[in-house]
C-alpha positions as CSV (number, residue, x, y, z in Angstrom):
1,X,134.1,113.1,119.3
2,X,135.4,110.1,117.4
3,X,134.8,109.8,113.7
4,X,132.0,107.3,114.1
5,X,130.6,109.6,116.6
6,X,130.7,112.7,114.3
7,X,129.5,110.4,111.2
8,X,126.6,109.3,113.1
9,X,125.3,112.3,114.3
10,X,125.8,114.1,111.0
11,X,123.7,111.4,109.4
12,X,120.7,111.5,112.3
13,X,121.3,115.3,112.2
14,X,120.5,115.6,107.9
15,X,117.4,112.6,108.5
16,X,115.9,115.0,111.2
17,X,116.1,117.5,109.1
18,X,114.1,115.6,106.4
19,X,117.1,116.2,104.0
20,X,117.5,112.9,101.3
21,X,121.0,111.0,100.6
22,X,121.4,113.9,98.0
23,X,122.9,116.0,100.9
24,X,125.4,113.5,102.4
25,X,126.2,110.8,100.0
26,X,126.7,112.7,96.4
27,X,130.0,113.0,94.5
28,X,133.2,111.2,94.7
29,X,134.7,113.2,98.0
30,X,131.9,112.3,100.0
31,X,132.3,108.6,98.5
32,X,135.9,108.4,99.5
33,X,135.3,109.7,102.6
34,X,132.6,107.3,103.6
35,X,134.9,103.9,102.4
36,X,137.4,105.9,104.3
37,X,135.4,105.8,107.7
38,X,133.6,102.3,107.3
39,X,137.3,100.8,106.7
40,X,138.2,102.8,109.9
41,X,135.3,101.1,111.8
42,X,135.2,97.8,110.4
43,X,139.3,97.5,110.0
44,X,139.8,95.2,107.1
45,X,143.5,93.8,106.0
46,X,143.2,95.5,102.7
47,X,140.4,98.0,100.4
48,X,140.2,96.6,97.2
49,X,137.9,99.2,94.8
50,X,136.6,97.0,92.1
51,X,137.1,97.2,88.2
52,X,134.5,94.8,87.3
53,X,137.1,93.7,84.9
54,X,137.1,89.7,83.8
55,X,140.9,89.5,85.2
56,X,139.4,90.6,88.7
57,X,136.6,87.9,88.8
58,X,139.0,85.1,87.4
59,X,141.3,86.2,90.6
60,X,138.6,86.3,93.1
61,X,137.1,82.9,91.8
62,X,140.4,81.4,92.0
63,X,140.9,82.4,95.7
64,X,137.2,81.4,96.9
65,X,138.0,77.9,95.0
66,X,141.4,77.4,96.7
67,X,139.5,78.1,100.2
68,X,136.7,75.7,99.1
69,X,134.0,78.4,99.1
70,X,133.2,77.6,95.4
71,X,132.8,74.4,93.6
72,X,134.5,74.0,89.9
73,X,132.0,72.3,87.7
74,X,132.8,70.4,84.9
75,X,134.6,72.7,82.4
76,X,133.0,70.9,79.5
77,X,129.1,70.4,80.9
78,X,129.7,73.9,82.9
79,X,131.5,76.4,81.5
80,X,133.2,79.3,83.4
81,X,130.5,77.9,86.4
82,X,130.3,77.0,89.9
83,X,129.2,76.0,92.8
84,X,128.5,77.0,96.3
85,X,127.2,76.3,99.2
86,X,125.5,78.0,102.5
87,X,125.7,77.7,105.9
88,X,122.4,76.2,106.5
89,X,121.5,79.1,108.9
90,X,121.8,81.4,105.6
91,X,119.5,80.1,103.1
92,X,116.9,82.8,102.1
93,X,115.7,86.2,102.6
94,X,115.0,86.9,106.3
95,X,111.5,88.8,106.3
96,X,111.5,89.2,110.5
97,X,114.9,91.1,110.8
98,X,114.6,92.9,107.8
99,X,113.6,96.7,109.0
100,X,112.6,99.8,107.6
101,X,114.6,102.7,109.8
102,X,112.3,105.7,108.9
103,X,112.1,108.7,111.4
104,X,108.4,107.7,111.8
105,X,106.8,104.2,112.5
106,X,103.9,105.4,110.6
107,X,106.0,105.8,107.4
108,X,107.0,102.1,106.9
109,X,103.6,101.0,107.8
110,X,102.1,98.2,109.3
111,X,103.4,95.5,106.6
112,X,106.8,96.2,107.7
113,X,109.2,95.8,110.4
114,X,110.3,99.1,111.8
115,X,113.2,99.9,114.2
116,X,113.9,103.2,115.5
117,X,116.8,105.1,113.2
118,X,118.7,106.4,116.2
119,X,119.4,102.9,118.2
120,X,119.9,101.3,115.3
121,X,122.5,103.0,114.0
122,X,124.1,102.8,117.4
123,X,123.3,98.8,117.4
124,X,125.1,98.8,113.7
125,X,128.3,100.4,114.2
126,X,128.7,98.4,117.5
127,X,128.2,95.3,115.1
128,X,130.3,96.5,112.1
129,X,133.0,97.8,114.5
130,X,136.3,95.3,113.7
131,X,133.9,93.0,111.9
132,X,136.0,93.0,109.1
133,X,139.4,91.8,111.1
134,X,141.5,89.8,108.9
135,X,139.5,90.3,105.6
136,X,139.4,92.3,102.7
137,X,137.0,95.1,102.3
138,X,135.7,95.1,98.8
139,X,134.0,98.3,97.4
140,X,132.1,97.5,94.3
141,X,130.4,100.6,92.2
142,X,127.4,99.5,90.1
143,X,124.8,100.7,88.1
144,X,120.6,99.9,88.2
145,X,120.1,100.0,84.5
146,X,122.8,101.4,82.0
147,X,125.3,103.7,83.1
148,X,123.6,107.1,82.0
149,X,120.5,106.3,81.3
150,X,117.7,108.6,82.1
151,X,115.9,106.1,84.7
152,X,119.2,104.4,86.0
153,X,120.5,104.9,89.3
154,X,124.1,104.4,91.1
155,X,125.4,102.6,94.3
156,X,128.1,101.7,96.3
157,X,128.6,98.2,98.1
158,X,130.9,97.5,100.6
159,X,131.1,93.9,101.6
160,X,133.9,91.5,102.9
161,X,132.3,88.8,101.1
162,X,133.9,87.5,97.7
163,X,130.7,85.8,96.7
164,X,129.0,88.9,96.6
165,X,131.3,90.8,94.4
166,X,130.8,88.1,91.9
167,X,127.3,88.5,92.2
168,X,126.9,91.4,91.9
169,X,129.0,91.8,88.7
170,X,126.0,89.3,87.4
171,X,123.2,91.3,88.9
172,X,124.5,94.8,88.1
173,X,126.7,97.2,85.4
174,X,129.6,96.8,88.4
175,X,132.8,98.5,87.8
176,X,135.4,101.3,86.7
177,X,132.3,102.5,84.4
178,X,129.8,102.6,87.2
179,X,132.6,104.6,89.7
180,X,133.5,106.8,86.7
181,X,129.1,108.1,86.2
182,X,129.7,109.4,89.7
183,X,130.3,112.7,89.0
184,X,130.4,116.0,91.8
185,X,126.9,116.4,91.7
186,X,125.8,112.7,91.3
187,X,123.5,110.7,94.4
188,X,124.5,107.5,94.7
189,X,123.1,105.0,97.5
190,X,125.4,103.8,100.2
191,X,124.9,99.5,101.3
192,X,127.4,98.5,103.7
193,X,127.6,95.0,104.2
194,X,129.5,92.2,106.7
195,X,129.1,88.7,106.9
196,X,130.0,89.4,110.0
197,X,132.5,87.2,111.1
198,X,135.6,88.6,111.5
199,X,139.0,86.2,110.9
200,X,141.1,87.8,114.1
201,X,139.2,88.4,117.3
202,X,139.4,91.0,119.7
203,X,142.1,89.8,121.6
204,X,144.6,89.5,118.5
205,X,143.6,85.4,117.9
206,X,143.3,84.3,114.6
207,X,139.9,82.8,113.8
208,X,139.5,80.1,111.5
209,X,137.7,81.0,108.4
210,X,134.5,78.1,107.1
211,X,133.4,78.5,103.0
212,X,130.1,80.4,103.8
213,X,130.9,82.7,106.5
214,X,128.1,84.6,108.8
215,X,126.6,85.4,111.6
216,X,124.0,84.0,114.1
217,X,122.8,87.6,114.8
218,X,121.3,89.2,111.2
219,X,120.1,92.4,110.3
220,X,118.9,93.8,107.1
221,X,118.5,97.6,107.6
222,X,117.4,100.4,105.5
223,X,116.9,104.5,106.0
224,X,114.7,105.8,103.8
225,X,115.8,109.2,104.6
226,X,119.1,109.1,104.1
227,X,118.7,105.9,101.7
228,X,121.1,104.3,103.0
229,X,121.3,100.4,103.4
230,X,123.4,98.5,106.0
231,X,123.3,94.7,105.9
232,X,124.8,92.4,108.9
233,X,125.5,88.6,109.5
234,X,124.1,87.1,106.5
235,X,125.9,86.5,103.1
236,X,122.8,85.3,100.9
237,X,120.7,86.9,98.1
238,X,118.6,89.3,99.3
239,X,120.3,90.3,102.6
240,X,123.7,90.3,100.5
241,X,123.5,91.5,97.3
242,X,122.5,94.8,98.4
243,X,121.6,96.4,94.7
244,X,118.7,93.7,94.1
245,X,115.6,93.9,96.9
246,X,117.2,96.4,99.5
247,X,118.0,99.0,96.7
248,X,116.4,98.3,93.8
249,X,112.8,97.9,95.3
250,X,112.8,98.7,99.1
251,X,115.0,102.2,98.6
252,X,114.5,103.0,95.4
253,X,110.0,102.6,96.2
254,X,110.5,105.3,98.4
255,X,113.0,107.3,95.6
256,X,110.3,106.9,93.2
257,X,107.6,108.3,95.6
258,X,109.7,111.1,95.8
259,X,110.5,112.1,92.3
260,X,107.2,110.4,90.9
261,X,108.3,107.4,89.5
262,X,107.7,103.6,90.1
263,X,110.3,100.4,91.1
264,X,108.5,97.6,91.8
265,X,108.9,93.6,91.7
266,X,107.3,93.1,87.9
267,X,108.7,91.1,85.1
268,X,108.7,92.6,81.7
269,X,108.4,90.9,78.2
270,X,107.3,92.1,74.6
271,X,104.8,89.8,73.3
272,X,104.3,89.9,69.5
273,X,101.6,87.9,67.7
274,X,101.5,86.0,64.2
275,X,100.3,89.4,62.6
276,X,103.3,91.4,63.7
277,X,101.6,93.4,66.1
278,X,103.8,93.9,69.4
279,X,102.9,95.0,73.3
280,X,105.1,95.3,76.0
281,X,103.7,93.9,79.3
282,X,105.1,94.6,83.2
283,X,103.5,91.8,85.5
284,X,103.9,91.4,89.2
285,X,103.7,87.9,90.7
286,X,104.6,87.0,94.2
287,X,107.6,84.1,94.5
288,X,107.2,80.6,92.9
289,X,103.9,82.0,90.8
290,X,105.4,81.1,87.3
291,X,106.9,84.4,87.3
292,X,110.4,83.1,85.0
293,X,107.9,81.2,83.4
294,X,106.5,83.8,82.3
295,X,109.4,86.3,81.4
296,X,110.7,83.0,79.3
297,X,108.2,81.9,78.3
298,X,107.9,79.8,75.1
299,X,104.8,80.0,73.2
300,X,102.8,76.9,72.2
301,X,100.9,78.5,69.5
302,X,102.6,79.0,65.8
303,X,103.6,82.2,65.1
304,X,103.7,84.0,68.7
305,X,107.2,85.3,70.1
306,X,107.7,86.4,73.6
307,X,110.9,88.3,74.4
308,X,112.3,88.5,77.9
309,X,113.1,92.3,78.7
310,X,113.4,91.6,82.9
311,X,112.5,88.7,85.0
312,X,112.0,90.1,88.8
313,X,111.9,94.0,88.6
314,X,110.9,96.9,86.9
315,X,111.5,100.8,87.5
316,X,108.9,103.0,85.8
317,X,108.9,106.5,84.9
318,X,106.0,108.5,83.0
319,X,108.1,109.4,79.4
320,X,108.4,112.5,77.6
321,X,104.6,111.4,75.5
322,X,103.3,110.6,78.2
323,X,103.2,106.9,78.6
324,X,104.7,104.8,81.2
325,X,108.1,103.6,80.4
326,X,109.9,100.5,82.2
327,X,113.5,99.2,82.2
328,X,114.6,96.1,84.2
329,X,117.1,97.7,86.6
330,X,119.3,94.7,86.4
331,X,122.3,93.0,84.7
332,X,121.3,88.9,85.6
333,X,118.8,86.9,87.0
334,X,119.0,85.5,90.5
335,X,116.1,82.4,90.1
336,X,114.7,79.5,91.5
337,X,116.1,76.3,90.5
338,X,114.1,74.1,91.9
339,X,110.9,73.4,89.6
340,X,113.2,74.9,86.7
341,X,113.1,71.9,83.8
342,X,113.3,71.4,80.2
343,X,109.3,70.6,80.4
344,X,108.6,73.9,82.3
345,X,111.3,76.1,80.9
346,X,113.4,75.4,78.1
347,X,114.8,78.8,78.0
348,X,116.2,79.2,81.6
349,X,118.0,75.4,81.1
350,X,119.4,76.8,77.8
351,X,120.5,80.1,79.5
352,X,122.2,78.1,82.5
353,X,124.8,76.5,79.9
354,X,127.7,78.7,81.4
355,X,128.9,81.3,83.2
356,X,126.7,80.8,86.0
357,X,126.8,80.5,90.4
358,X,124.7,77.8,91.7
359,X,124.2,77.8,95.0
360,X,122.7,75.1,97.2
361,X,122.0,72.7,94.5
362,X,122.9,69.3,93.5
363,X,126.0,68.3,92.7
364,X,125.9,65.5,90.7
365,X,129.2,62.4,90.4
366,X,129.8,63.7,86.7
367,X,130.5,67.4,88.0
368,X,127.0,68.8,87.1
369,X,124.0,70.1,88.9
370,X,120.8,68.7,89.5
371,X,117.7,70.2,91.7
372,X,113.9,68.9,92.2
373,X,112.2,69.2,89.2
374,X,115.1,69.7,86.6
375,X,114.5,65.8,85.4
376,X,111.7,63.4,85.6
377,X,113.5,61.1,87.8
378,X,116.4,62.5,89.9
379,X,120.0,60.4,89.0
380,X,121.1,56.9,91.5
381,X,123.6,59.2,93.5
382,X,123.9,62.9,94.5
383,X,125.6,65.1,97.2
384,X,123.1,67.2,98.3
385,X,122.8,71.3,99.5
386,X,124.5,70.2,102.7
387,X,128.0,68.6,100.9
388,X,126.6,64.9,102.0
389,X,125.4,61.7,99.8
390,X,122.1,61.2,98.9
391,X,120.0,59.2,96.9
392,X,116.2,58.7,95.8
393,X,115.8,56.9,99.6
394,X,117.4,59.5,101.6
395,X,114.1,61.2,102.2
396,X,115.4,65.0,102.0
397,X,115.7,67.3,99.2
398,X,119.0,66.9,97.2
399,X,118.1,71.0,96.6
400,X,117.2,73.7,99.2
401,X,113.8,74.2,98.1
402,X,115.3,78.0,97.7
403,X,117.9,77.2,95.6
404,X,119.3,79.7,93.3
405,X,121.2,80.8,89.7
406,X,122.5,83.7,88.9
407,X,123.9,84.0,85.5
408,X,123.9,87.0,83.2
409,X,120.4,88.2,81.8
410,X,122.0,88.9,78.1
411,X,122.6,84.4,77.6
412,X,118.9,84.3,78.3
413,X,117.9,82.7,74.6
414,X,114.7,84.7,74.8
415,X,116.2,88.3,75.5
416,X,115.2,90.9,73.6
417,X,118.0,92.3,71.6
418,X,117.2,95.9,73.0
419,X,116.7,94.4,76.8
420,X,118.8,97.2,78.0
421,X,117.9,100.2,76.1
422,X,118.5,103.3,78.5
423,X,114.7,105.0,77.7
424,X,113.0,101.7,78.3
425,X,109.9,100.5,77.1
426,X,106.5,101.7,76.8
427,X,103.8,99.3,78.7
428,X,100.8,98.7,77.2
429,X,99.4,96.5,79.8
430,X,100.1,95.6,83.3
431,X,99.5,91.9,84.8
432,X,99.2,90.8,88.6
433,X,98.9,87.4,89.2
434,X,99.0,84.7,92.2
435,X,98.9,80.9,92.8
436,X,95.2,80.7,93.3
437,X,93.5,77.1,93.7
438,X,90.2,78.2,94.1
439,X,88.0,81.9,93.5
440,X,90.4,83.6,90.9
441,X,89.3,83.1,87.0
442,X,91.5,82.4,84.5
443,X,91.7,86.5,83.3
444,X,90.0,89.0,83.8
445,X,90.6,92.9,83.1
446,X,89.8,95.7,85.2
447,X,87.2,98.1,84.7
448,X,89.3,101.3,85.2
449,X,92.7,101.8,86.5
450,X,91.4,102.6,90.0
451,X,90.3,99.3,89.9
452,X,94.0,97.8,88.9
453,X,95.0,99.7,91.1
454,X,92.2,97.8,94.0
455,X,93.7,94.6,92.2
456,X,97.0,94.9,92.5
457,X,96.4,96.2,96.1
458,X,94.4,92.7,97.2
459,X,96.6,90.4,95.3
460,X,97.0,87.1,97.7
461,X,99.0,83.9,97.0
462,X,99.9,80.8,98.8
463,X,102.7,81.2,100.7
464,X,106.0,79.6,99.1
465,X,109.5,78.3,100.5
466,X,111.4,82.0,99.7
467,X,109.5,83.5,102.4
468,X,109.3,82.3,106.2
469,X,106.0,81.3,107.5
470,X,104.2,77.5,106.4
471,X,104.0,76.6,102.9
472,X,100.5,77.0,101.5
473,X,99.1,79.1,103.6
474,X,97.2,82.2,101.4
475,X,98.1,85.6,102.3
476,X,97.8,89.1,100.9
477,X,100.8,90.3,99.0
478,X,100.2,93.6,97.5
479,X,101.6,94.3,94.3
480,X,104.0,91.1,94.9
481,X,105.5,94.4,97.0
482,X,104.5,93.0,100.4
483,X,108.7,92.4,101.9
484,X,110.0,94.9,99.0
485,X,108.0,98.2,99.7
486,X,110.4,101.2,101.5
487,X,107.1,102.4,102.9
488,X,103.4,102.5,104.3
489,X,101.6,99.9,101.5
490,X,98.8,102.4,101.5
491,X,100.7,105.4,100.5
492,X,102.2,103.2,97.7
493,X,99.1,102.9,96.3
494,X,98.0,105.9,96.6
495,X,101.6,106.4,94.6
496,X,99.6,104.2,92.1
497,X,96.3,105.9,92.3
498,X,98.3,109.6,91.8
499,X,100.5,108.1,88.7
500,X,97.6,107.0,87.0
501,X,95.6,110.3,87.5
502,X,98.8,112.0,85.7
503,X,98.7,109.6,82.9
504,X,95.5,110.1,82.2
505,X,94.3,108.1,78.9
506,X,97.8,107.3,78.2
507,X,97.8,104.4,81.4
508,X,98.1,100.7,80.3
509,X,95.4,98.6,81.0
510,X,95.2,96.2,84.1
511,X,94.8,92.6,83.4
512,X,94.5,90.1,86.6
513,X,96.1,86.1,85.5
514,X,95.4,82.6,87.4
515,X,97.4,79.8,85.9
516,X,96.6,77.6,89.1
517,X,93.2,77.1,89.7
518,X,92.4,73.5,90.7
519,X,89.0,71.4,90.4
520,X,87.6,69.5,93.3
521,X,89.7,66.9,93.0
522,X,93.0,69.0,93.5
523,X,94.0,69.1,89.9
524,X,95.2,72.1,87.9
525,X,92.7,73.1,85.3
526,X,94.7,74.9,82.9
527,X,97.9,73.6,81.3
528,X,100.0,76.7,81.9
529,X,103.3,77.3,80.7
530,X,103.5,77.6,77.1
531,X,99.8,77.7,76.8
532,X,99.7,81.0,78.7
533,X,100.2,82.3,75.2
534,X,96.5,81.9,74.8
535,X,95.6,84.0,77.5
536,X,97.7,87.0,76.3
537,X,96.5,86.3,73.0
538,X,93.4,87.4,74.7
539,X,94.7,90.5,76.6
540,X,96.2,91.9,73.0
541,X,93.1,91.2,71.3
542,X,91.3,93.6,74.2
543,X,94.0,96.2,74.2
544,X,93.0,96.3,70.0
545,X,89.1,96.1,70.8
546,X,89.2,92.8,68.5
547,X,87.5,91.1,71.6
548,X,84.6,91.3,73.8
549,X,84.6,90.7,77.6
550,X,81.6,90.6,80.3
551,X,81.2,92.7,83.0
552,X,81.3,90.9,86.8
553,X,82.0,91.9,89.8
554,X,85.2,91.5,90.3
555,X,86.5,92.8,86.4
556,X,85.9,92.2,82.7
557,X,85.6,88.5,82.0
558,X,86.5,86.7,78.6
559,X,83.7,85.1,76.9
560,X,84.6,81.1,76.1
561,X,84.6,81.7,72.0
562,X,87.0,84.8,72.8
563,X,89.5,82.3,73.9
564,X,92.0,80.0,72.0
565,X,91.2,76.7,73.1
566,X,91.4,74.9,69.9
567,X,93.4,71.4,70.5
568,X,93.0,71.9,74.7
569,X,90.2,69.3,74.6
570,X,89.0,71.2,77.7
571,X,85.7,69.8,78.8
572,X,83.0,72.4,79.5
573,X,82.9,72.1,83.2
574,X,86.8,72.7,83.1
575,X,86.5,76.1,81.2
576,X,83.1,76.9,83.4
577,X,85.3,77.1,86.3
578,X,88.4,79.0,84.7
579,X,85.7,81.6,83.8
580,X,83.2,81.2,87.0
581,X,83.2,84.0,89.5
582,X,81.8,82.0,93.0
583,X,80.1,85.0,94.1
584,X,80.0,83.0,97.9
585,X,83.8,82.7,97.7
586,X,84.4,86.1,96.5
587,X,82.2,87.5,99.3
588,X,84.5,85.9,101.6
589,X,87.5,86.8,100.1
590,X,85.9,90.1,100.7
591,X,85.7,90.1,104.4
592,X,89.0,89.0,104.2
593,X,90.2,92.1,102.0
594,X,88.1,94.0,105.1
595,X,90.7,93.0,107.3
596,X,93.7,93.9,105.4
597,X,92.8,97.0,104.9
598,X,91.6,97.4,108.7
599,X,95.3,97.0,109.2
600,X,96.0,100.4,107.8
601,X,94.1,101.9,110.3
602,X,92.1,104.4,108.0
603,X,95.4,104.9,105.8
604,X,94.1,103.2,102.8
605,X,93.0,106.0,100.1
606,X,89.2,106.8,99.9
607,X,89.0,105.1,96.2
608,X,90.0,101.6,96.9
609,X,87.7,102.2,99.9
610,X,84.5,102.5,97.5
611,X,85.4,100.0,95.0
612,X,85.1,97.6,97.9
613,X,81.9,98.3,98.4
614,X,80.9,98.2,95.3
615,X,82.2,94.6,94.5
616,X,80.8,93.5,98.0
617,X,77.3,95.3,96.6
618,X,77.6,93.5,93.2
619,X,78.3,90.4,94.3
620,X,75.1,89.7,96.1
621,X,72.8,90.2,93.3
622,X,75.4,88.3,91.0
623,X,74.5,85.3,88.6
624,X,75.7,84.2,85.8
């Protein structure tokens, strides 16, 4: 029996057993030993274990600019940035070969894509076997929170792709400190990565290398059992940088089922009004639903702060009093760029001053960036995503509509000075949110935290350019978890139902947020952004019992003199349908919660179940 064989079988042998990663991949023996066999099967030039160190990332830039894989910007405009561009097969998350491996199809549920653990393994190490001919196998330790800390978790990358390891020393505590926290009795998660494309074939040749190397064939894999993560043929955000969605949400979801704690796709910020009083909010939105917005954002009112503690995710674990505690997992933030501006968020432009990968914008003749949205009129002459000229005419974006930053969280103007305290904070509230045209109010809160829970369950939003599928289309994205959750979406919230049961009185309250709805004529109705201070002037205010709300059927609704309007010049048919519930269009969007949950084929807990029926009852003797 070869190596792989016997490394294979041990691994199918422990997830049979039901045995976790705690059993195989703990300490630093069995860490050696694993890079030792995936440098045997995927026979790299050289191993390089990564310090994290500046001298390391100055070296690697320097050899991905010599082979023209990143772009020098100017020194002066740009500091210390770059950037770079993708094969235009590579350019987002890929939802449909992205796969849950679990023992059981019925344990990743019918919201994700399931492959059978045993054949896929078998498919993987055909794939990584000699993939890494001719390239350097980097193994990069990291952290998900700080080193230590009492919610953090470790891992270990191995990838043959430079741009990662940069990205990753962004995204995560990577380094000597992260290798040196992995004591004898320490888990740590195991992502194995390959772009795929190996630089001498099987016949000895030598293979040209191109600046954004990949793979026609991709797979994104992940084994909850053994919580292990193996990534092929793509070299781009969330198929790439394994710590962010495969660990950080879709391995460590089904960690915190286990040990009864949460990791989900929320943003977190500390809000603090003019009379000093603070909160700490975690809110999940779906992509492109204002979600940097809002962990930036920058209040219009006098007097109001916002502090960014995490932008994309949050891990929560029940604290020694009680209450729920949350730390962002991560190091950076990995955005948007297009519809990032001065007008929309000053504090993201400020924070992209240096030090920062762009990849697939702009590039403008001065040696700067540009992307869709960053100024009110684009400049005379660009090259584009693609490396080609383009101008106003050329009719295509000069940005891939998915195009991205990553740049360290801690030159985010707006971070909190204690972003990355290892106990977290507590959350007093918790806020799901979607782009909603039509139904959704402006606010509401919900009645109990079974019915947050029902909320955050039957979230939908339109669909957006980071996900595959056509753009505005509404669907269903639970908890903003719908391509992020390790497991069945009914036993995750049934997760939330039992976490809030063991919280008791202690659990922050559920807020629900629409910054999008539109009038008839397809305009939005509220001004957003900055003046989204208003509305969480109005969730504090309930979390202190300074204001009053009225019972509907789908939550607690704001009364209009509750609100801060003053200087809005709203007229009165604007706010009436902020605050409106259209018990017609909620009854549909009913029927259509009916058949998401018909998907789970009896799976979804009893509670949501009843609250249901209750909102369908209630809404058809409703009037207000």
């Amino acid at each position: 029996m070869t190596l792989v064989q016997a490394t294979t079988t041990s691994r199918t042998e422990h997830a049979r057993a039901g045995r976790r990663s705690a059993d195989l991949f703990t300490g630093r023996q069995a860490l050696e030993e694993w890079v030792a066999w995936t440098a045997g099967l995927t026979e790299p030039d050289a191993v390089v274990w990564c310090d994290g160190s500046e001298a390391e990332r100055d070296r690697i830039t320097a050899e991905m600019v010599r082979a023209g894989a990143l772009i020098p910007l100017d020194p002066a405009k740009r500091p210390n940035s770059f950037l770079a561009r993708s094969d235009p097969d590579d350019v987002a998350r890929i939802e449909d070969r992205t796969f849950i491996c679990s023992e059981e199809p019925a344990d990743a549920g019918p919201t994700n894509n399931w492959r059978a653990p045993a054949a896929t393994r078998a498919e993987l190490v055909t794939r990584f076997a000699g993939a890494m001919r001719g390239r350097t196998m980097y193994v990069v330790p990291f952290s998900m929170g700080p080193i230590g800390g009492p919610i953090s978790q470790v891992g270990v990358q191995v990838t043959d792709s430079p741009y990662v390891v940069l990205s990753t020393r962004i995204m995560t505590r990577m380094g000597a400190a992260a290798l040196a926290a992995i004591g004898p009795d320490t888990a740590w998660v195991p992502a194995a990565h390959t772009v795929g494309m190996p630089l001498v074939d099987e016949h000895g040749e030598a293979v040209p290398d191109v600046p954004w190397p990949s793979n026609p064939v991709k797979l994104i894999t992940h084994f909850p059992e053994t919580r292990e993560i193996w990534s092929f043929g793509s070299g781009y955000g969330g198929n790439a940088l394994l710590a962010k969605k495969c660990f950080a949400l879709r391995i460590a979801s089904v960690m915190g089922r286990e040990e009864g704690w949460l990791a989900e796709h929320m943003l977190l910020v500390r809000v603090t009004a003019p009379s000093g009083r603070r909160a700490h909010l975690a809110a999940a939105f779906p992509s492109a639903c204002g979600k940097t917005n809002f962990a930036m954002l920058t209040p219009s009112r006098p007097g109001w702060t916002v502090e960014t503690l995490g932008d994309d995710i949050a891990w929560l674990r029940p604290g020694p009093d009680g209450r729920l505690r949350a730390i962002n997992p991560e190091a950076g933030f990995f955005g948007v760029a297009p519809g990032t501006g001065q007008a929309t968020n000053p504090a993201a432009m400020a924070m992209l001053r240096a030090n920062t990968i762009f990849t697939n914008v702009a590039l403008t003749d001065d040696g700067d960036v540009w992307w869709e949205g960053m100024t009110p009129e684009p400049p005379a002459h660009l090259v584009d995503w693609r490396g080609e000229d383009w101008t106003p005419g050329s009719g295509t974006p000069a940005a891939h509509p998915n195009a991205r930053f990553t740049v360290p969280a801690d030159q985010c103007p707006t971070i909190a000075d204690d972003w990355d305290s290892p106990d977290g904070v507590a959350i007093d509230a918790i806020v799901f949110g979607g782009r909603r045209a039509q139904n959704v109010p402006l606010v509401s809160e919900a009645v109990d935290w079974t019915d947050g829970v029902f909320l955050g369950a039957t979230i939908a939003s339109e669909q957006t350019a980071t996900a595959e599928g056509p753009v505005g289309v509404l669907r269903f994205d639970p908890f903003a978890m719908l391509p992020f959750c390790g497991y069945d979406m009914a036993d995750h919230w049934q997760h939330w139902l039992d976490t809030g049961e063991r919280l008791g009185p202690r659990a922050p309250r559920v807020f629900r947020v629409n910054w999008f709805r539109k009038d008839a004529a397809g305009r939005f109705v509220w001004p957003g952004f900055g003046d989204n201070i208003r509305v969480l002037d109005w969730i504090l205010r309930r979390l202190d019992g300074e204001a009053d709300a009225v019972r509907s059927p789908i939550g607690l609704l704001p009364f209009r003199h509750d609100l801060d309007l003053d200087g809005l010049d709203l007229p009165d048919e604007a706010v009436r349908t902020l605050l409106t519930v259209d018990a017609a269009g909620w009854q549909r969007e009913c029927r259509e919660i009916e058949g998401l949950f018909e998907r789970f084929e009896g799976r979804v807990p009893a509670p949501l179940q009843r609250r249901l029926r209750t909102v369908q009852q209630q809404l058809r003797s409703y009037v207000r």
